[in-house]
N, CA, C and O of each residue as an XYZ file, in Angstrom:
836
protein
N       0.830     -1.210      0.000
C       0.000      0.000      0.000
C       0.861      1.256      0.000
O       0.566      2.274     -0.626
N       1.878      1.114      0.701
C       2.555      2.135      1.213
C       3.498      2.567     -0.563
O       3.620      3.615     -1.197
N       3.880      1.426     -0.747
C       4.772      1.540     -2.406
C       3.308      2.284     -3.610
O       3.326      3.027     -4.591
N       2.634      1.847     -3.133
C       1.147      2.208     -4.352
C       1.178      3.830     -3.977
O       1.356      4.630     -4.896
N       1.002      4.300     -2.614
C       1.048      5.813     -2.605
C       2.162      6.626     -3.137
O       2.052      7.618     -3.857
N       3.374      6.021     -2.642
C       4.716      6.284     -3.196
C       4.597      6.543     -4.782
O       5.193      7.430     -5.392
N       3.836      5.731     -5.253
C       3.892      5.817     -6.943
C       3.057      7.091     -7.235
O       3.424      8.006     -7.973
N       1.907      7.027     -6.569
C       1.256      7.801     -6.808
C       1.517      9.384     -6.792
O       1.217     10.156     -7.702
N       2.146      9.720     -5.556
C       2.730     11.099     -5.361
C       3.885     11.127     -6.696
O       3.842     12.048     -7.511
N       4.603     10.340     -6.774
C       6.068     10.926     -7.916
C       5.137     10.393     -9.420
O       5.775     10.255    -10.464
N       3.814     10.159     -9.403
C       3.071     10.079    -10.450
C       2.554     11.684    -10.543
O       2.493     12.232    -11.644
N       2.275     12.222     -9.602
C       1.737     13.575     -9.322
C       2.683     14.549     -9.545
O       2.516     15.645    -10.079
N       3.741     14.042     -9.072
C       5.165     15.202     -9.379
C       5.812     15.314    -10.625
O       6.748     16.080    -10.855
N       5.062     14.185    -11.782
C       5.761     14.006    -12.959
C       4.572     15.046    -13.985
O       4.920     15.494    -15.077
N       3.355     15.262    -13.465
C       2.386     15.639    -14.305
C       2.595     16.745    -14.091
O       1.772     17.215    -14.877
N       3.159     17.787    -13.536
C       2.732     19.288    -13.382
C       3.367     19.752    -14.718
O       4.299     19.007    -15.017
N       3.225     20.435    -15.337
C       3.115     21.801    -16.157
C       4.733     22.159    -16.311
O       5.227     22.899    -15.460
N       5.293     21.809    -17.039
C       6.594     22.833    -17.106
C       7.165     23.864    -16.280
O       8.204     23.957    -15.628
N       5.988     24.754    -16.543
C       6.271     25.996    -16.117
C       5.822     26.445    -14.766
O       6.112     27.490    -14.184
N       4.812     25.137    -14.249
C       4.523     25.418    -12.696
C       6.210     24.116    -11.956
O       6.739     24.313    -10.862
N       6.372     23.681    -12.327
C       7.707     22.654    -12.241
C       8.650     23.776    -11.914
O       9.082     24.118    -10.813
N       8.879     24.282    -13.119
C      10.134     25.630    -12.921
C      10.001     26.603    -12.061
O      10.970     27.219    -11.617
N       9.001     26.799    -11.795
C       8.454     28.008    -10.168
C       8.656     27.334     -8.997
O       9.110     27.971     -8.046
N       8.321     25.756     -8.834
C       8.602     25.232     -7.983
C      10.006     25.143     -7.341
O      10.177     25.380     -6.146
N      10.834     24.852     -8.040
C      11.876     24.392     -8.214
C      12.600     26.164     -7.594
O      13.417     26.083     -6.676
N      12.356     27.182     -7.972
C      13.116     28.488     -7.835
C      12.364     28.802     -6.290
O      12.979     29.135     -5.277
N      10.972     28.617     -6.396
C      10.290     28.706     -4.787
C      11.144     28.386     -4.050
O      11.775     29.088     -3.259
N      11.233     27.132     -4.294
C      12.197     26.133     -3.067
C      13.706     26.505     -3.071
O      14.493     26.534     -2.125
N      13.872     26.739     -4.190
C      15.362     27.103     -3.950
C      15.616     28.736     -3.113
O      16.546     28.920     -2.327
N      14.855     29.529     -3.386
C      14.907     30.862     -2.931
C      14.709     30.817     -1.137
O      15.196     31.663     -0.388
N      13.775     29.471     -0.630
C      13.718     29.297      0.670
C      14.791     28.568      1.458
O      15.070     28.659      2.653
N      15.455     27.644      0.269
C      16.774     26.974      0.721
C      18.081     28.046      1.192
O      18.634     28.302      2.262
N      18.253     28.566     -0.413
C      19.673     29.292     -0.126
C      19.151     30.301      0.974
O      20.035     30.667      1.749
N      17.819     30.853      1.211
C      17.493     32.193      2.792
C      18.374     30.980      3.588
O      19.603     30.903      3.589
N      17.725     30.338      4.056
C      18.662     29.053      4.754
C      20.032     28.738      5.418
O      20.501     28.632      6.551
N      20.479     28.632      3.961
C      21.269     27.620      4.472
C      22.704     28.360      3.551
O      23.756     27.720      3.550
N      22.638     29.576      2.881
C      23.300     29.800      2.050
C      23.521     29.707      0.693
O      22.952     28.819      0.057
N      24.417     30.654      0.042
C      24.257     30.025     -1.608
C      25.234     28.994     -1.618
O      25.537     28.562     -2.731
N      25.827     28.476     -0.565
C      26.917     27.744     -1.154
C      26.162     26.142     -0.719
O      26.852     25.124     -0.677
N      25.108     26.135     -0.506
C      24.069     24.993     -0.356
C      24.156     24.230     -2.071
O      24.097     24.659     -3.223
N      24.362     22.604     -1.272
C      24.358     22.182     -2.683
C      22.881     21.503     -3.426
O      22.061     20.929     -2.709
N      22.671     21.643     -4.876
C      21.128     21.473     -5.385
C      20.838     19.834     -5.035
O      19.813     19.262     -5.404
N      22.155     19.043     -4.091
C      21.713     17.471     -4.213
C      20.528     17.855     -2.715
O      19.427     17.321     -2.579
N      20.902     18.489     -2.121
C      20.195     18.917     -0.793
C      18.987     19.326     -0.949
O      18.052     18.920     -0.259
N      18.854     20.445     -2.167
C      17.860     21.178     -2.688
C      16.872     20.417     -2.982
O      15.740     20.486     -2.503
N      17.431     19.349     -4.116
C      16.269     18.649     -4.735
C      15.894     17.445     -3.683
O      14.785     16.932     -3.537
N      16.658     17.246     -3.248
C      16.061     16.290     -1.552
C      14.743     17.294     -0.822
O      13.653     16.908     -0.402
N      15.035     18.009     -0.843
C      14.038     18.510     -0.229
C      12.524     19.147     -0.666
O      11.421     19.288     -0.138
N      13.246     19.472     -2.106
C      11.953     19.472     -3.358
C      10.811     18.416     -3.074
O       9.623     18.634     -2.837
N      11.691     16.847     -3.189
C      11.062     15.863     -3.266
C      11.318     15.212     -4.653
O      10.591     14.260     -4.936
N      12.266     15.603     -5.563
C      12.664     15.542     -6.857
C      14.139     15.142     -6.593
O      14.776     15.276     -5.548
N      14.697     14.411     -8.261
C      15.744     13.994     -8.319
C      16.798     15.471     -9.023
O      16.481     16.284     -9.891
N      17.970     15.362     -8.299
C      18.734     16.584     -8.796
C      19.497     16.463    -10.439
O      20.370     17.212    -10.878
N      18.857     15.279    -11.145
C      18.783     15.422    -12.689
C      17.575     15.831    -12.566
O      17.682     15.167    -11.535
N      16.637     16.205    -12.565
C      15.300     16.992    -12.634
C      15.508     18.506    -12.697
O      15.118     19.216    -13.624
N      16.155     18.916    -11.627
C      16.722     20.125    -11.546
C      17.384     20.635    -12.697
O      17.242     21.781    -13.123
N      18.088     19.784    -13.175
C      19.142     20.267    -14.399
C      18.584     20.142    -15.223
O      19.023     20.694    -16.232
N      17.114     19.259    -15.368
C      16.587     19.798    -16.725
C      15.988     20.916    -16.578
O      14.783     20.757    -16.775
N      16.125     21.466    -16.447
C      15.253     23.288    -15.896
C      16.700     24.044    -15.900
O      16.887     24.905    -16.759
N      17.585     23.782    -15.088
C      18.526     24.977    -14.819
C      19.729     23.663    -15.487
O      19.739     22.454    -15.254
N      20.625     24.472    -16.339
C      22.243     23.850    -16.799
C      22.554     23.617    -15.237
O      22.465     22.587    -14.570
N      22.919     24.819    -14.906
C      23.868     24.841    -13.972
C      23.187     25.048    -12.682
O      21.992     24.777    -12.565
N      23.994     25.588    -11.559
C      23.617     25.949    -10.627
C      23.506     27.302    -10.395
O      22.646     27.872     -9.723
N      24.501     27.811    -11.041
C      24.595     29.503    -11.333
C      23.339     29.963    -12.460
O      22.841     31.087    -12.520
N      23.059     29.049    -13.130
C      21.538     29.852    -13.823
C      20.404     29.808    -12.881
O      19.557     30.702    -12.879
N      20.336     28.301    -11.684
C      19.378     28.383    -10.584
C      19.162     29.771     -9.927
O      18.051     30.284     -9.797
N      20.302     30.317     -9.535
C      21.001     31.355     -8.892
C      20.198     32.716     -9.803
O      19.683     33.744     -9.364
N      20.269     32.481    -10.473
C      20.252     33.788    -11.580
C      18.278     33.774    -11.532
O      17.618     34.776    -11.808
N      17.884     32.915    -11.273
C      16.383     32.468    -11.684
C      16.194     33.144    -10.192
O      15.178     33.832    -10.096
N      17.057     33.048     -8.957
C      16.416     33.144     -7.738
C      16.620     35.146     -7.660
O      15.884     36.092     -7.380
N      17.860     34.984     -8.033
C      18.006     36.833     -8.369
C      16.959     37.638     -8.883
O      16.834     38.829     -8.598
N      16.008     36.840     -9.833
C      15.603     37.444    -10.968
C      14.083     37.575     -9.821
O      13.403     38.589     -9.976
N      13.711     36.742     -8.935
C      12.979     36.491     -8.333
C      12.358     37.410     -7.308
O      11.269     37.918     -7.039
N      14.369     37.337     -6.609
C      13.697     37.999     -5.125
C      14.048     39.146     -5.501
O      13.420     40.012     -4.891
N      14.944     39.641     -6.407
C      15.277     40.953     -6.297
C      14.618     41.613     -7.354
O      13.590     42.260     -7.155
N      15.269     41.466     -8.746
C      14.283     42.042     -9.677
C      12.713     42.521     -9.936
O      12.074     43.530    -10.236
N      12.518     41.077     -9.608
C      10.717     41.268     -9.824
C       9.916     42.102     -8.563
O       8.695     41.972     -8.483
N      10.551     42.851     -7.706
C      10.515     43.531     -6.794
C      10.588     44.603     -6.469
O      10.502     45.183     -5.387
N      10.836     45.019     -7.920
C      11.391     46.685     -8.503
C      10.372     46.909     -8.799
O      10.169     45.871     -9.428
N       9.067     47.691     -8.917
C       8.071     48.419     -9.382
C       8.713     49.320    -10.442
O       9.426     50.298    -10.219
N       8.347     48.837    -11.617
C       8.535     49.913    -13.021
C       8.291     51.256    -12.968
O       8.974     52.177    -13.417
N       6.943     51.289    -12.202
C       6.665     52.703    -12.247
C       7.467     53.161    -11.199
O       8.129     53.664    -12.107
N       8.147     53.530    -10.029
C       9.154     53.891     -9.294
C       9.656     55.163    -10.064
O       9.054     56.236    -10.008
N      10.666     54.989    -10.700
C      11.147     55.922    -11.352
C      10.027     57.547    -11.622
O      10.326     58.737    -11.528
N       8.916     56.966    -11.918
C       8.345     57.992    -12.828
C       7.445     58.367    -11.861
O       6.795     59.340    -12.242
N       7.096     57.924    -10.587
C       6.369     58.218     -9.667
C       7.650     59.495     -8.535
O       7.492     60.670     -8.202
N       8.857     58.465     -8.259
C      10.021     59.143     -7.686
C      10.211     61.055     -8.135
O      10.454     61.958     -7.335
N      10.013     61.170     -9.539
C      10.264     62.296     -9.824
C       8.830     63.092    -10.494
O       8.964     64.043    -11.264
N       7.993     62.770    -10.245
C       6.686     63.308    -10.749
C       6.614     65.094     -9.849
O       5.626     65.265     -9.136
N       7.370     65.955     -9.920
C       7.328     66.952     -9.052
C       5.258     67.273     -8.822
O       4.902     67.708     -7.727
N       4.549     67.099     -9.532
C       3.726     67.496     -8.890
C       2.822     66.791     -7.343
O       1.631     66.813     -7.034
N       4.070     66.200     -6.633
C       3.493     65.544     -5.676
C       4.830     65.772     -4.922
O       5.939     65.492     -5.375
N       4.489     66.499     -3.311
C       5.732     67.025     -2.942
C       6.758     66.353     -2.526
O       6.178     65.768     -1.611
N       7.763     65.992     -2.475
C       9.283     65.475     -2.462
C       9.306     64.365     -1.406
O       9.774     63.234     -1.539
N       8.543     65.054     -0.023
C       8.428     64.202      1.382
C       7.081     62.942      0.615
O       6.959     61.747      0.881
N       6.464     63.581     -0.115
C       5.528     62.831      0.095
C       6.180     61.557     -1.053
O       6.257     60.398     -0.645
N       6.494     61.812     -2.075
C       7.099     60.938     -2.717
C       8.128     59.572     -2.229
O       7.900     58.378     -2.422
N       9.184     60.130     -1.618
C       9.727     59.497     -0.704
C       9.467     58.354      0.354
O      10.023     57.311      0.699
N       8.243     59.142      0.723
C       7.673     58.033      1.909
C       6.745     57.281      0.887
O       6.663     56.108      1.252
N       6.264     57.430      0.136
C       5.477     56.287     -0.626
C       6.186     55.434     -1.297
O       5.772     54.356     -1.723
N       7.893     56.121     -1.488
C       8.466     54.689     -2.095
C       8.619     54.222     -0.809
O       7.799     53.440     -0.327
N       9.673     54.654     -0.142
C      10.173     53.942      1.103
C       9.308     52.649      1.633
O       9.734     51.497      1.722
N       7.718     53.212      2.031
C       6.904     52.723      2.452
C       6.747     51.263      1.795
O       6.608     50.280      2.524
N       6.775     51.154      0.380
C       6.340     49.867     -0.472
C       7.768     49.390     -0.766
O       7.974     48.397     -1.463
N       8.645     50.047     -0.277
C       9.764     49.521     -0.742
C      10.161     48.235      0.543
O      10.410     47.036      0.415
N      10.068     49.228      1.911
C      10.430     48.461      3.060
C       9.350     46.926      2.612
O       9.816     45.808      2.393
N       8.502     47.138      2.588
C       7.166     45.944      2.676
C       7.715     45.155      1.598
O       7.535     43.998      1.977
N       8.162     45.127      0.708
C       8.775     44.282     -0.082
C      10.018     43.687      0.330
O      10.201     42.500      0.062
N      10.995     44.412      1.009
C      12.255     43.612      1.349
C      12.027     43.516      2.617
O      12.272     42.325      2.806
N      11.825     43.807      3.289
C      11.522     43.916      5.030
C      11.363     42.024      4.781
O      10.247     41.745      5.218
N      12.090     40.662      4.235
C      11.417     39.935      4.146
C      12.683     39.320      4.881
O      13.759     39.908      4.983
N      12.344     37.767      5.493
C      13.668     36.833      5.666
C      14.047     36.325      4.142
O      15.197     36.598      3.798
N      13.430     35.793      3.419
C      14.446     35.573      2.493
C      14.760     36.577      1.941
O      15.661     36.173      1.206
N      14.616     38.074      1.689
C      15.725     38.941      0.389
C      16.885     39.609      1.185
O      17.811     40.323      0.801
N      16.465     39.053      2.674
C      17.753     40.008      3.641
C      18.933     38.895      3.454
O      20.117     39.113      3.195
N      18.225     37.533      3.673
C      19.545     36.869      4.081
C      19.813     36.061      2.843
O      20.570     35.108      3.031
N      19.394     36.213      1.704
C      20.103     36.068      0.029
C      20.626     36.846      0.050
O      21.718     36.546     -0.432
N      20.599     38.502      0.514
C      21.434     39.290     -0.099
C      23.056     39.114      0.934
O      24.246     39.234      0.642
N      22.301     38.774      2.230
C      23.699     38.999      3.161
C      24.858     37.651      2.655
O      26.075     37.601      2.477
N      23.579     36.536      2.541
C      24.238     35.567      1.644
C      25.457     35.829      0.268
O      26.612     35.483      0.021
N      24.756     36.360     -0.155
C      25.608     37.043     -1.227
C      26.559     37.409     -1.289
O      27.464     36.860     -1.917
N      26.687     38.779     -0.458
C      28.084     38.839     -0.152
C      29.037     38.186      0.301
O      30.185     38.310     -0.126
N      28.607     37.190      1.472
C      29.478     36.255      2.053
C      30.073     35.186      0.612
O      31.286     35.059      0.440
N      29.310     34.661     -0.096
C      29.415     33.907     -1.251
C      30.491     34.449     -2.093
O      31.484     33.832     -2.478
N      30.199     35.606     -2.322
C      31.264     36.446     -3.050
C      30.774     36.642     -4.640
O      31.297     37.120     -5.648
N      29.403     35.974     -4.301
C      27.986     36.467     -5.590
C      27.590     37.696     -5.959
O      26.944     38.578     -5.394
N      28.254     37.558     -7.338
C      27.623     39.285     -7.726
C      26.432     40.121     -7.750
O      26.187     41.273     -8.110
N      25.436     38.658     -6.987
C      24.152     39.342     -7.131
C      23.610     40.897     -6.431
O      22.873     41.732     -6.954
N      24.382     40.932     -4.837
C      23.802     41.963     -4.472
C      24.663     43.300     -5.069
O      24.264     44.454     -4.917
N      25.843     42.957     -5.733
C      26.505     44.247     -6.280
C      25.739     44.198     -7.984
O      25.887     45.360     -8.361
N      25.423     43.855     -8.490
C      24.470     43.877     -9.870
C      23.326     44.292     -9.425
O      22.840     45.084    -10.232
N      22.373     44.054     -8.107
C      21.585     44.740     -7.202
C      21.564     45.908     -7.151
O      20.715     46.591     -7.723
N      22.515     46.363     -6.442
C      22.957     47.783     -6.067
C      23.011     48.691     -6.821
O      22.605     49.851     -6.766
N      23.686     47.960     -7.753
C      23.952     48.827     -9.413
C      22.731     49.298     -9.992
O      22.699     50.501    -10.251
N      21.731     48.617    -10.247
C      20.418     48.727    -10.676
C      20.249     49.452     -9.619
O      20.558     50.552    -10.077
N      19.973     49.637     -8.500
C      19.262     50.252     -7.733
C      19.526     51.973     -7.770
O      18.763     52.936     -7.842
N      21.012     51.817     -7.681
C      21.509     53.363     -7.808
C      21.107     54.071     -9.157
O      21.000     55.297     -9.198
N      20.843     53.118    -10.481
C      21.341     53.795    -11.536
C      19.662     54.620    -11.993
O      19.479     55.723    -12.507
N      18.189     53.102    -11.366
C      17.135     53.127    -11.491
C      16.411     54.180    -10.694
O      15.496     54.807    -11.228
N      16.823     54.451     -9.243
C      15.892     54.542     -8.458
C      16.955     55.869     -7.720
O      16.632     57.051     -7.842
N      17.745     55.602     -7.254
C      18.404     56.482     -6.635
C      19.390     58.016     -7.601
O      19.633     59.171     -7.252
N      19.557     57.597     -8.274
C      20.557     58.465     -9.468
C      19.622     59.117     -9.324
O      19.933     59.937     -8.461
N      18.197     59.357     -9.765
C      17.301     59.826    -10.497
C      16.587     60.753     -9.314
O      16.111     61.873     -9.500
N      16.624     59.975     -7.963
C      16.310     60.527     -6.620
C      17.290     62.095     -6.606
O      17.062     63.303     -6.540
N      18.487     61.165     -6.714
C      19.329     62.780     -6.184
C      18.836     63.664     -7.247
O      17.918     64.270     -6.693
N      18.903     64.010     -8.236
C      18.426     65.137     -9.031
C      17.293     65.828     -8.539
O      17.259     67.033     -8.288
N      16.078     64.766     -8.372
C      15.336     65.498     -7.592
C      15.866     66.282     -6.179
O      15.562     67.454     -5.954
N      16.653     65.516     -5.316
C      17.031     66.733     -4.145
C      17.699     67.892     -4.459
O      17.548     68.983     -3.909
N      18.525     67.589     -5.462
C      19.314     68.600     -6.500
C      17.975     69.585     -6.597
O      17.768     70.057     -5.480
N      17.378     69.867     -7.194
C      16.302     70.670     -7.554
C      15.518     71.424     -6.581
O      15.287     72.630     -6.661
N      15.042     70.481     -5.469
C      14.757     71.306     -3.885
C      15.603     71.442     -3.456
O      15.397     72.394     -2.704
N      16.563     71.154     -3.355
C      17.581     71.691     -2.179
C      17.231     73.036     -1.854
O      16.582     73.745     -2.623
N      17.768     73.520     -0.394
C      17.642     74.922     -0.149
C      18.685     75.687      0.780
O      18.712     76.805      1.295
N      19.544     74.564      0.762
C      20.946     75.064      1.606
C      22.067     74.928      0.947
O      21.979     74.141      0.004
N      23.131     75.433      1.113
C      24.621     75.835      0.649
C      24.934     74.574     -0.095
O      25.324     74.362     -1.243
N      24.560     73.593      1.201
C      25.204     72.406      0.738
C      24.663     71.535     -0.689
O      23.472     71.536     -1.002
N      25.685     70.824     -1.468
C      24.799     70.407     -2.323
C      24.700     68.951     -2.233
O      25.762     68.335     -2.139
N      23.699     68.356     -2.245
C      23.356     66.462     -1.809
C      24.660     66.006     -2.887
O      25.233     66.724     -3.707
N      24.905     64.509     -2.558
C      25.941     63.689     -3.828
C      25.297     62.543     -3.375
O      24.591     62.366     -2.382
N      25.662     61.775     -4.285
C      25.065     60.783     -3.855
C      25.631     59.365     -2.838
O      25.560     58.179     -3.159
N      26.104     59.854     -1.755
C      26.393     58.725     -0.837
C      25.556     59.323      0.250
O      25.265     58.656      1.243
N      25.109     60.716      0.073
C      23.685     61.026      0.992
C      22.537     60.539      0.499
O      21.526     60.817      1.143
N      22.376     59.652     -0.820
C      21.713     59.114     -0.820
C      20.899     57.885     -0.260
O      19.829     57.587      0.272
N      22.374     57.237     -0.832
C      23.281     55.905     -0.035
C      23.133     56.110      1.426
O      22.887     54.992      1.878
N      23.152     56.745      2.137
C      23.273     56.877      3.550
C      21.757     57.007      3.901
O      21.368     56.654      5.014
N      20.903     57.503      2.975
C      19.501     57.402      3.831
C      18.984     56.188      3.594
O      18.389     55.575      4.479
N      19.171     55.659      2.250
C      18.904     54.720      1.944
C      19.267     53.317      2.574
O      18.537     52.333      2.694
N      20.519     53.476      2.924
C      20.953     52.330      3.792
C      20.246     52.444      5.282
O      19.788     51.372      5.678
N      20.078     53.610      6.203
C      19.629     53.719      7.253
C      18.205     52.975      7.339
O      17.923     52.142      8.200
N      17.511     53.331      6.496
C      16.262     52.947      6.116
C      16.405     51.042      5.937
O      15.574     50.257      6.392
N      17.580     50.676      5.223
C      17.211     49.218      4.761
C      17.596     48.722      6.364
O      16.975     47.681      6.578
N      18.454     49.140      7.615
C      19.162     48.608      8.484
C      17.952     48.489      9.427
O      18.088     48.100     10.587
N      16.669     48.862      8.853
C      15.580     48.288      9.786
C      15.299     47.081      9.747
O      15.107     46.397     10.753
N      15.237     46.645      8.492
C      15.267     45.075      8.222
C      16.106     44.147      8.241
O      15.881     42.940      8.334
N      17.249     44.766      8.140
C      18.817     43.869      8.662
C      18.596     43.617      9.985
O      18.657     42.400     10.159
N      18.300     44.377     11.296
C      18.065     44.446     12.057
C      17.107     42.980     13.074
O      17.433     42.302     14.048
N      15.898     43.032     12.223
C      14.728     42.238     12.404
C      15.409     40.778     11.967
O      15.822     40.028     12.851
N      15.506     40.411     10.550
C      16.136     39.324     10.239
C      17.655     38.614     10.206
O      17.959     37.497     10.625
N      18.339     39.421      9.700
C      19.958     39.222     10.213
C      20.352     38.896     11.757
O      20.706     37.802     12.198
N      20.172     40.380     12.621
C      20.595     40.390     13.831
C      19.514     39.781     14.923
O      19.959     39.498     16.035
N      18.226     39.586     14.671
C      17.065     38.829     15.453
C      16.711     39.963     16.187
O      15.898     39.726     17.081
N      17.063     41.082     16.085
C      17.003     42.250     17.410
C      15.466     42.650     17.243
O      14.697     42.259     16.365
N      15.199     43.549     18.328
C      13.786     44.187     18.188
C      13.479     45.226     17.332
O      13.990     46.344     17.392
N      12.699     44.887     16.583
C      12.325     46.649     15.345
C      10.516     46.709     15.324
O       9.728     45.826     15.666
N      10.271     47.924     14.857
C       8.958     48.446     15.231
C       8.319     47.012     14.069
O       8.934     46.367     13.219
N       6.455     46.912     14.649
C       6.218     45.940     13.510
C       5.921     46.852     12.922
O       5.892     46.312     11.816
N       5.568     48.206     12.668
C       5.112     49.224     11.660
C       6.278     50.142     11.597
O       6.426     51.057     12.406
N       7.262     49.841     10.442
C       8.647     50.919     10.517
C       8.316     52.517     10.097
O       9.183     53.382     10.224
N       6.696     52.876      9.479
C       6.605     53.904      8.765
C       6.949     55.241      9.925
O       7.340     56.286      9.406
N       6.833     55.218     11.211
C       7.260     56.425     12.053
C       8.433     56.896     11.860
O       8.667     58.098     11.732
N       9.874     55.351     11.795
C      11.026     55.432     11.518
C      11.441     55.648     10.335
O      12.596     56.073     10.333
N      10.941     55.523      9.234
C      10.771     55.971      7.995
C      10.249     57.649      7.778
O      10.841     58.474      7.082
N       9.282     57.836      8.385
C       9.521     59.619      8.211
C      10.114     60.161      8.846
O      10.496     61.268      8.465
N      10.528     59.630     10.237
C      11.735     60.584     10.902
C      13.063     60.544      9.931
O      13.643     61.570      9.576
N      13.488     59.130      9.526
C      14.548     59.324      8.564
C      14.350     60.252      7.520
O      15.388     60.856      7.249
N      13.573     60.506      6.980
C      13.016     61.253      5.078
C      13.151     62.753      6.089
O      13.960     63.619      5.755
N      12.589     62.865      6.883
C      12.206     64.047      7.407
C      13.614     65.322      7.701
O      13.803     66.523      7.506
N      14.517     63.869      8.406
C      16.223     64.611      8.911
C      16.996     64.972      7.775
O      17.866     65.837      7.667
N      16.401     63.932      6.699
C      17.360     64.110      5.375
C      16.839     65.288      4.824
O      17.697     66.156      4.666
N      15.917     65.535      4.547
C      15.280     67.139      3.653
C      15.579     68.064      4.233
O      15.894     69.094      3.636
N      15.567     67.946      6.115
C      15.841     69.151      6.267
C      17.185     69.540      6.500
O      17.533     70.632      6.947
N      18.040     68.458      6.129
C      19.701     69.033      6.284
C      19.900     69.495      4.659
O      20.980     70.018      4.382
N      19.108     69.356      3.804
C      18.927     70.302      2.823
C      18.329     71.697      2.535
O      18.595     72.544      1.682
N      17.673     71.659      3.267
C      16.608     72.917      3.488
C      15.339     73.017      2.758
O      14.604     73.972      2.507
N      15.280     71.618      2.454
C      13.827     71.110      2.160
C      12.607     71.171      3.217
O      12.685     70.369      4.149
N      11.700     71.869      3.185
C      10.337     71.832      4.082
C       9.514     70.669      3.579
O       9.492     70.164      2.457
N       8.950     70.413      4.499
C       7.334     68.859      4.077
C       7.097     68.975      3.006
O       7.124     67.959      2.311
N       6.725     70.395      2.337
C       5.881     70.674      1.378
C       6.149     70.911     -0.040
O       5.529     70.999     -1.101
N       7.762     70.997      0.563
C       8.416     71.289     -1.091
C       8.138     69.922     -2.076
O       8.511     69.920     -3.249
């Protein structure tokens, strides 16, 4: 009886869909490497799938395209397109812009797996979170500073590692929670406008600009 169910489930695991197979397979892997690291091997992975790790390789060559599927996953598909064009829309004032990315931004990474893939990452010596970064500065932040460029209202002029610096302050809420296990608000948005708030006004940006 017990061999008849056995058949039955890896009868069930043979019928799915290609393309629900290949989601599976990156699901699980994206919850593994949060885990256990990227340097986790796919014989482990697919043990735990419930699949054989030639199964795996018919979906991914390698392990580094797995990798690339999980990048594409937690980080990429996580970028809101519109960002950019919302970020600099001046007819909506600067503070307020800010905190509406911040806001959907934290809620998207604020997660255990994209903190500890990315911390993963670095430890790995995976280019993912510096190909990350890159996109991030070139998409979202480059485009930010111009806008402070434009309000500014003091001597000083923003560059962008004051970007970098709010921006990081802001992500170290969630490093915080998942990395270090420490205590952080369950609603970060207070700590999120006090941050947006210190940064505008060491520009001489008001709420309203």
């Amino acid at each position: 009886m017990a061999k008849v169910a056995e058949c039955d489930e890896r009868s069930s695991r043979r019928r799915l869909p290609p393309g629900e197979r290949r989601q599976q397979i990156v699901d699980g892997a994206v919850a593994f490497f949060a885990e256990v690291g990227l340097e986790g091997n796919t014989r482990d992975l697919a043990k735990r799938l419930g699949v054989t790790q030639s199964l795996l390789f018919n979906y991914f060559a390698t392990k580094d395209d797995l990798i690339e599927a999980v990048y594409e996953q937690v980080y990429l598909n996580r970028l809101s397109p519109d960002w950019p064009t919302r970020l600099t829309d001046r007819s909506v004032s600067l503070r307020q812009r800010l905190l509406d990315f911040y806001t959907e931004y934290s809620t998207l990474i604020f997660q255990y797996e994209w903190m500890r893939i990315f911390m993963f990452s670095g430890l790995y010596g995976a280019q993912l979170n510096r190909r990350y970064l890159k996109h991030l500065g070139d998409v979202i932040l480059r485009p930010l500073l111009g806008e402070i460029e434009f309000a500014a209202r003091s001597d000083e002029t923003p560059v962008m590692e004051d970007i970098w610096n709010l921006h990081g302050g802001i992500v170290y809420i969630g490093i915080r929670q998942h990395i270090y296990r420490m205590p952080c608000p369950d609603d970060p948005s207070e700590a999120i406008s006090r941050a947006v708030d210190r940064f505008l006004l060491s520009f001489g940006i008001a709420p309203g600009d």
